[in-house]
C-alpha positions in Angstrom: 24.2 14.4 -27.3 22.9 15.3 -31.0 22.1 11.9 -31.5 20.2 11.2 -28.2 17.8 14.4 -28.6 16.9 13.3 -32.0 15.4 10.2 -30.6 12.0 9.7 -30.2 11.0 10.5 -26.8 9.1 8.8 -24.4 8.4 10.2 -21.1 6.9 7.9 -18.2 4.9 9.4 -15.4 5.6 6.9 -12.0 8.2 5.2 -10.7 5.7 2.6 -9.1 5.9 -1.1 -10.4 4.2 -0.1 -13.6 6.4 2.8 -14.6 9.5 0.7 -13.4 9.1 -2.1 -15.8 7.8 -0.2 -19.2 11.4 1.8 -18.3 12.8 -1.6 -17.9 11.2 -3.2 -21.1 12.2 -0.1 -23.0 16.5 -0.4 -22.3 17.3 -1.9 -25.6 15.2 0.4 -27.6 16.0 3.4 -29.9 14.5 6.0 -27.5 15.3 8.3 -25.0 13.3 8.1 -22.0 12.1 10.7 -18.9 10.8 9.1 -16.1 9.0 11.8 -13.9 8.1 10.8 -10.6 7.0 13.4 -7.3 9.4 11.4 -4.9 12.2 10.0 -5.2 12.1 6.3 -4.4 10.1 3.5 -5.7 8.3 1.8 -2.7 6.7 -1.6 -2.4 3.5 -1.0 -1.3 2.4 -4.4 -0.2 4.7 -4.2 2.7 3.5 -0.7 4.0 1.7 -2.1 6.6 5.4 -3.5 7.8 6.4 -0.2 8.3 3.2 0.8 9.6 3.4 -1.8 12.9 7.3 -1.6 13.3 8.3 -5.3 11.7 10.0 -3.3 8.8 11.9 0.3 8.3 10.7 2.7 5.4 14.4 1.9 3.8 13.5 -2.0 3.7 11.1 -1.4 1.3 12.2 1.8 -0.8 15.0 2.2 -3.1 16.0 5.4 -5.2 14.8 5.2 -8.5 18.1 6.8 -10.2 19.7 3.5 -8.5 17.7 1.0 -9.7 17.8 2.6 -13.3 22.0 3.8 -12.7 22.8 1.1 -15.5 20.3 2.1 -18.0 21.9 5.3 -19.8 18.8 5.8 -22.1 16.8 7.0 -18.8 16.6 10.4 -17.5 15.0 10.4 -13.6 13.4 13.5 -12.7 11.5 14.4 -9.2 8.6 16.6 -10.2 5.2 17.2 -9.9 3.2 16.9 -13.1 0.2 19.3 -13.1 -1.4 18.7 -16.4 -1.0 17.1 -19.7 -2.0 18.4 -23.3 -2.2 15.7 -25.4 -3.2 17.6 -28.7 0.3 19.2 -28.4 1.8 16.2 -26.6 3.1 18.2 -23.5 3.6 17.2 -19.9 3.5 20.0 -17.5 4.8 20.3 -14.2 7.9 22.1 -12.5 8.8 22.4 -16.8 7.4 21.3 -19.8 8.4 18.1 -21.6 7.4 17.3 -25.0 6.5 13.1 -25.7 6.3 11.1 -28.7 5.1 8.2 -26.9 3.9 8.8 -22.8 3.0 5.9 -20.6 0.8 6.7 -17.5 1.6 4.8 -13.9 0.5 7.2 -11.5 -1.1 4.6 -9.2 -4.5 5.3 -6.9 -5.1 6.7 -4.3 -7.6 6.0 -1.3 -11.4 6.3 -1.5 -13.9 7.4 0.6 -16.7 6.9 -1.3 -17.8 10.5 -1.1 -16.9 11.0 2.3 -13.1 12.9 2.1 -13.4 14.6 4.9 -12.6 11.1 6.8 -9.1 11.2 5.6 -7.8 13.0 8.4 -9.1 10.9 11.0 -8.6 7.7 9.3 -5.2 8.0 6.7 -4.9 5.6 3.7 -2.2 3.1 3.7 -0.6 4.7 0.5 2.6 6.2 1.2 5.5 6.1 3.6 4.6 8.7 5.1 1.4 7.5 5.9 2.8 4.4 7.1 4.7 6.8 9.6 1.8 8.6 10.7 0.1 5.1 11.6 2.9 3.9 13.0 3.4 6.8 15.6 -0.5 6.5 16.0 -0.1 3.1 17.3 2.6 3.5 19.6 1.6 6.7 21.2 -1.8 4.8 22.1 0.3 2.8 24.6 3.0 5.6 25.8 -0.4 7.9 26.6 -2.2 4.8 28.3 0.9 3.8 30.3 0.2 7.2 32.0 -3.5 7.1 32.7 -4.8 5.8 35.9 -8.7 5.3 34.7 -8.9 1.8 32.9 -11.8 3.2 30.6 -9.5 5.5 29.0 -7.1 2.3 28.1 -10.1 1.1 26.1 -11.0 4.3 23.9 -7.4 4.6 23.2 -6.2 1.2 22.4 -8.8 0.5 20.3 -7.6 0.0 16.9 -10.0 0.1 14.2 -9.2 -1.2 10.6 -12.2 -0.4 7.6 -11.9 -2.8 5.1 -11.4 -6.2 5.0 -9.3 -6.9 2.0 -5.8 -8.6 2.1 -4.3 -5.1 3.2 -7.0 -4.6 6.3 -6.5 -8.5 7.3 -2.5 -8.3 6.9 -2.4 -5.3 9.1 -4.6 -6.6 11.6 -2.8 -9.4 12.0 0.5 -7.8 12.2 -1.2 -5.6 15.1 -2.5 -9.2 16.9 1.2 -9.9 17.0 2.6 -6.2 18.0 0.2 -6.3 21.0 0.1 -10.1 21.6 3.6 -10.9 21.6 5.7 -8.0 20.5 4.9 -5.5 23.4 3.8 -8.4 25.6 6.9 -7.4 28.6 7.5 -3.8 27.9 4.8 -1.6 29.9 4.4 -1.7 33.2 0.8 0.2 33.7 -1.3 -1.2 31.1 -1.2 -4.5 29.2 -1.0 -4.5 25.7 -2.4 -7.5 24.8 -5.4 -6.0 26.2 -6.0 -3.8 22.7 -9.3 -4.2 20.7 -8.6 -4.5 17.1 -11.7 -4.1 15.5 -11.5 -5.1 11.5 -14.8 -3.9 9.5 -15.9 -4.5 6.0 -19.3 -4.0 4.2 -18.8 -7.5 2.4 -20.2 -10.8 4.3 -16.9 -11.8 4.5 -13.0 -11.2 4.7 -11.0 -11.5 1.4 -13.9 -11.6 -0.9 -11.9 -12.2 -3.5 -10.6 -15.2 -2.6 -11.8 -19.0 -1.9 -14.7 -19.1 0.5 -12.4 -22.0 2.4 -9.4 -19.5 2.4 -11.8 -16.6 3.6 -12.9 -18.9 6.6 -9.1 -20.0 7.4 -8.7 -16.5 7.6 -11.4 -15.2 9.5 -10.7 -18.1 12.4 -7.2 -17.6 12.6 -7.6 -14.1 13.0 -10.4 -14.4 15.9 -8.1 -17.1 17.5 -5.4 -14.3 17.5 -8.1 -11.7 19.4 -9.0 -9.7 15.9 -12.9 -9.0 16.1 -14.3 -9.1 12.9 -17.2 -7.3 11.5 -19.0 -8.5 8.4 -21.5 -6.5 6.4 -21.1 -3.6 8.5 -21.0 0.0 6.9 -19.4 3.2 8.2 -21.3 5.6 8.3 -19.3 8.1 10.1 -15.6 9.0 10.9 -14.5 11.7 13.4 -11.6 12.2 16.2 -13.9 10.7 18.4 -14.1 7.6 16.8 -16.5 5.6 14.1 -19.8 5.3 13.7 -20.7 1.4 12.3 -24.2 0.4 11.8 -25.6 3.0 14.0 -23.4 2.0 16.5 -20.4 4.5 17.7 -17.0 2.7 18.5 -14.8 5.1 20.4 -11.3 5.1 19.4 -8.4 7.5 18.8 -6.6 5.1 15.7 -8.5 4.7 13.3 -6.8 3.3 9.6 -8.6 3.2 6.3 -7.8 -0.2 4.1 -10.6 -0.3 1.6 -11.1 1.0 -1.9 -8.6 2.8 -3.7 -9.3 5.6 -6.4 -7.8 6.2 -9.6 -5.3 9.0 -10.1 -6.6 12.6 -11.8 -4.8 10.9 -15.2 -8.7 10.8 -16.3 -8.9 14.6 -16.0 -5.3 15.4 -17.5 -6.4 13.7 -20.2 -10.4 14.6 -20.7 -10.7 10.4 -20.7 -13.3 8.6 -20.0 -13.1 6.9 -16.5 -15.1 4.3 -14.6 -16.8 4.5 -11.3 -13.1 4.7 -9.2 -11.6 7.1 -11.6 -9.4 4.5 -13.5 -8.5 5.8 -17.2 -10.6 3.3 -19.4 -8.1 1.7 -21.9 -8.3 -0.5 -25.3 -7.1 -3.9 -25.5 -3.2 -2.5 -26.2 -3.5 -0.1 -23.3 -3.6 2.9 -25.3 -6.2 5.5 -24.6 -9.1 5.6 -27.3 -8.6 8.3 -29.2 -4.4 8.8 -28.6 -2.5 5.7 -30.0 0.8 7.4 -28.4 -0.7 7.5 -25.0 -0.8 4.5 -22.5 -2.5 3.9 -19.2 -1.3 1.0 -17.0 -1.4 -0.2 -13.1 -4.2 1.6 -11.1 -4.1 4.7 -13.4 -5.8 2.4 -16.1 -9.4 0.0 -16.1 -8.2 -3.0 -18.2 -11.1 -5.5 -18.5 -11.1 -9.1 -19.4 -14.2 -11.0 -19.2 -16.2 -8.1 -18.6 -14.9 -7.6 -15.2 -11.7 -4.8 -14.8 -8.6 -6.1 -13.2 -7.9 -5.7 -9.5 -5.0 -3.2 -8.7 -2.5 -5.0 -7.4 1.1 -5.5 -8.3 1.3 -8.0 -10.8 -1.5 -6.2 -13.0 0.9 -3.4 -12.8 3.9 -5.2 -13.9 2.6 -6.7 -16.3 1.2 -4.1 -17.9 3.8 -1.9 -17.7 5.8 -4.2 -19.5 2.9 -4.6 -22.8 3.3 -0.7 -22.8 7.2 -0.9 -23.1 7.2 -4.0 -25.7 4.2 -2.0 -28.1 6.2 1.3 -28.1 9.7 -1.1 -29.2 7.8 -2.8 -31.8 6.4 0.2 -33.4 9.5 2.1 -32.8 11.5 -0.8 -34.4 9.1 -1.5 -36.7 7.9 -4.7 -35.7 4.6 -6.4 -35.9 2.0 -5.7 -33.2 2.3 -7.7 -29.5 -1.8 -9.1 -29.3 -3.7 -7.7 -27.4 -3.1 -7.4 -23.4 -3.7 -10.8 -21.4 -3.3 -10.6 -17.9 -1.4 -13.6 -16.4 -2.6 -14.5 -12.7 -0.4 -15.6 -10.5 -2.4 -16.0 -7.7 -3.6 -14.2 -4.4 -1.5 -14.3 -1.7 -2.2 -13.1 1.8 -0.4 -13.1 5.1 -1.8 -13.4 8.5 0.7 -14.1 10.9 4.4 -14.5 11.6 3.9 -18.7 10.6 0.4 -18.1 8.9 -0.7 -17.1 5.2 -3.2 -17.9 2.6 -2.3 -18.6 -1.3 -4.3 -19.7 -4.2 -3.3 -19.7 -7.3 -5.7 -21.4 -9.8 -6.9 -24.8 -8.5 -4.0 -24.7 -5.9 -5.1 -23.5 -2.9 -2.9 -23.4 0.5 -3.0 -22.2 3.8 -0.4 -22.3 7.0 3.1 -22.5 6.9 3.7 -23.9 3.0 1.7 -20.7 2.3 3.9 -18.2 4.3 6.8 -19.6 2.7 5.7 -19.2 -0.9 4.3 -15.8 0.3 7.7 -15.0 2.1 9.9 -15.9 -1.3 7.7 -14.2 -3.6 7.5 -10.8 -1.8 11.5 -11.2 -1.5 11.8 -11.7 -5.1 9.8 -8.6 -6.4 11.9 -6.3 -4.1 13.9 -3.9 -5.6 17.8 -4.0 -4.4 19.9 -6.9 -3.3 20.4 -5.4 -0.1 16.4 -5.0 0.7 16.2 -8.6 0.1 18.5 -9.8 3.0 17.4 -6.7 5.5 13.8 -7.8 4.9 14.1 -12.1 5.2 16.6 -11.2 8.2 13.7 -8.7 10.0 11.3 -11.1 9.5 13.3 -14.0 10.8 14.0 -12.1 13.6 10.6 -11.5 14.7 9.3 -14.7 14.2 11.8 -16.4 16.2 11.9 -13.7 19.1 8.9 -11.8 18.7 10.5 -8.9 18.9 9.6 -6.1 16.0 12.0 -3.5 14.2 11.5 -0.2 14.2 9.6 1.1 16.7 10.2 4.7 16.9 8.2 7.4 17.2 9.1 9.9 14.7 6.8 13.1 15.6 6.6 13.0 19.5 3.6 15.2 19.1 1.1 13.8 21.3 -2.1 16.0 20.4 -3.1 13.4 17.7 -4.3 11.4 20.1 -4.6 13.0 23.4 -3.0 15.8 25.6 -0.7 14.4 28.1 -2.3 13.9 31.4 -1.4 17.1 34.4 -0.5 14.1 37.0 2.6 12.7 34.4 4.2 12.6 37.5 2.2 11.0 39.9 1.3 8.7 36.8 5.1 7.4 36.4 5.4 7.1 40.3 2.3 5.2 40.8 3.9 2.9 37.8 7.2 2.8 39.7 5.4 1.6 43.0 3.4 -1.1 41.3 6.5 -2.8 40.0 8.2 -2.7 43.3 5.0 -4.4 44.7 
């Protein structure tokens, strides 16, 4: 125990993909490391939206973090809440204080608003499992409470579904909600028809997946249209309340309302008195260090890492991988080794999925679309997931439903109805009148 505490200590805040693999990196090294993270689990957050329409369970895509790192006996996992860091004394603080030799940041982003806060209550960021579970009981309360009303307009207001941002999360969820209400919940209701939902997807671009081929941006756009997605282009919000969203000037009633666009940097920026660009993002030097504290790094969403001028999108890979330059710098000046160069961000490609059969990849010149794309999409996701038995839940669930078009999950976990509307004073006549209609 002597020996351990007179190691140099690093202490890693996330347990996200970024946090994850500088832990990983670090298992050979002479260190002892404290991973602090405010749940429990690591979660792969491209396959929220999963949980969010009932194709996948929360434990699909979670695993405890003290289980994936079980093996690793340098690595001490603690749940906490860090509230502020000191880095002329080199202190975390939280629940306790830690002292660091080396500390690597991963504390992810968080949505953005852009200024507007206050919307996050009526349209919740796709962040979290437990976000994912308030969207998902959002969604199928909309058709328990329009089962039971007899006026057709009210079937309108609440299943309209309306998605802001049209990124790869905002089309991936829309099209996961074309198949819940196309195919999914085709036969289950008797009083209203689900396939009869409006899902509205909106972005402020001038098209869907911006980032990606203009031919791949097209495929997208008509695929979703052919599945009943409408799809607004260069269309701003410019309001969000219970009642709905405002577009354009133009209100859109509707009681679900899910926020997929932009995504702010963590208040790493603030712990630190850092610099930070326009979303908040810790800017970093080439090694990932923060200018200023060689023992400090910033990696995933916390940090802006540039190349060509431009920062790097936050998404998984970027994590990864730079998670794993922050591990391999601290070894090498731990073991005394020369330098890694500077951090070079591999791409691997863009990858987005549409429907059960349907997805869109490029990757360099390669560009693909349809079924060859869904597979490559399909082994990739399968791969990154953490636990063997994820793996096999997750390719069995989504075999399942796109063989059968039936979904997983579809519970409602908070049978609260007032998020969306009181339950109407004729439930009874409403369920009779249903009854009566089938017998017809």
């Amino acid at each position: 125990m002597a020996e351990q505490e007179a190691l140099p200590h690093v202490v890693i805040v996330g347990g996200g993909f970024g946090g994850l693999e500088a832990a990983r990196t670090l298992k050979h090294a002479p260190v002892r490391i404290t991973l602090i993270d405010r749940t429990n689990h690591h979660l792969f957050q491209p396959l929220l939206y999963q949980v969010a329409t009932s194709v996948l369970s929360p434990s699909d895509i979670a695993a405890p973090i003290r289980h994936l790192l079980r093996r690793q006996k340098n690595v001490t996992v603690a749940m906490a809440e860090v509230s502020a860091i000191d880095p002329v004394r080199r202190l975390v603080q939280g629940e306790r204080r830690l002292s660091y030799d080396y500390l690597i940041l991963a504390t992810g982003a968080r949505g953005s608003y852009f200024g507007h806060d206050e919307w996050a209550q009526f349209a919740p960021p796709l962040k979290s499992i437990a976000g994912a579970l308030v969207m998902r009981d959002k969604i199928l309360k909309a058709f328990e409470l329009a089962e039971l009303q007899d006026n057709v307009a009210e079937h309108r207001d609440l299943l309209t579904f309306v998605l802001v941002g049209g990124g790869p999360t905002g089309v991936e969820m829309a099209g996961a909600l074309a198949s819940m209400t196309r195919a999914t919940l085709r036969t289950e209701f008797r009083r209203v028809d689900p396939a009869s939902a409006r899902i509205i997807l909106i972005d402020a671009g001038h098209r869907i997946l911006a980032t990606y081929a203009e031919s791949l941006s097209r495929k997208t756009h008509d695929r979703l249209t052919s599945m009943g997605v409408e799809i607004r282009t260069g269309a701003r919000v410019e309001h969000v309340d219970a009642e709905g969203v405002v577009v354009n000037g133009e209100h859109i009633a509707s009681r679900c309302i899910f926020w997929t666009a932009g995504v702010h940097g963590s208040t790493a920026a603030e712990w630190l008195g850092a610099e930070a660009d326009h979303a908040g993002r810790v800017k970093v030097l080439p090694d990932l260090t923060v200018p200023g504290h060689p023992e400090i790094f910033a990696v995933g969403d916390t940090a802006c890492i540039e190349e060509g001028g431009k920062p790097l999108p936050g998404v998984a890979q970027v994590a990864i991988q730079s998670g794993h330059h922050a591990g391999k710098t601290t070894d090498h000046r731990l073991t005394g080794k020369s330098p890694p160069p500077p951090f070079k961000y591999f791409v691997k490609g863009n990858m987005a999925t549409v429907s059960p059969w349907f997805a869109v990849m490029e990757s360099g010149r390669v560009k693909m679309s349809g079924f060859p794309a869904k597979v490559v999409w399909a082994f990739l996701h399968v791969f990154y997931l953490s636990g063997f038995e994820n793996r096999l839940m997750v390719l069995f669930s989504w075999l399942w439903a796109g063989m059968t078009n039936q979904g997983g999950a579809r519970l409602i976990e908070d049978p609260i109805y007032e998020s969306l509307r009181t339950v109407p004073d004729d439930f009874s006549a409403a369920v009779v009148a249903g009854a009566k209609k089938d017998v017809a």
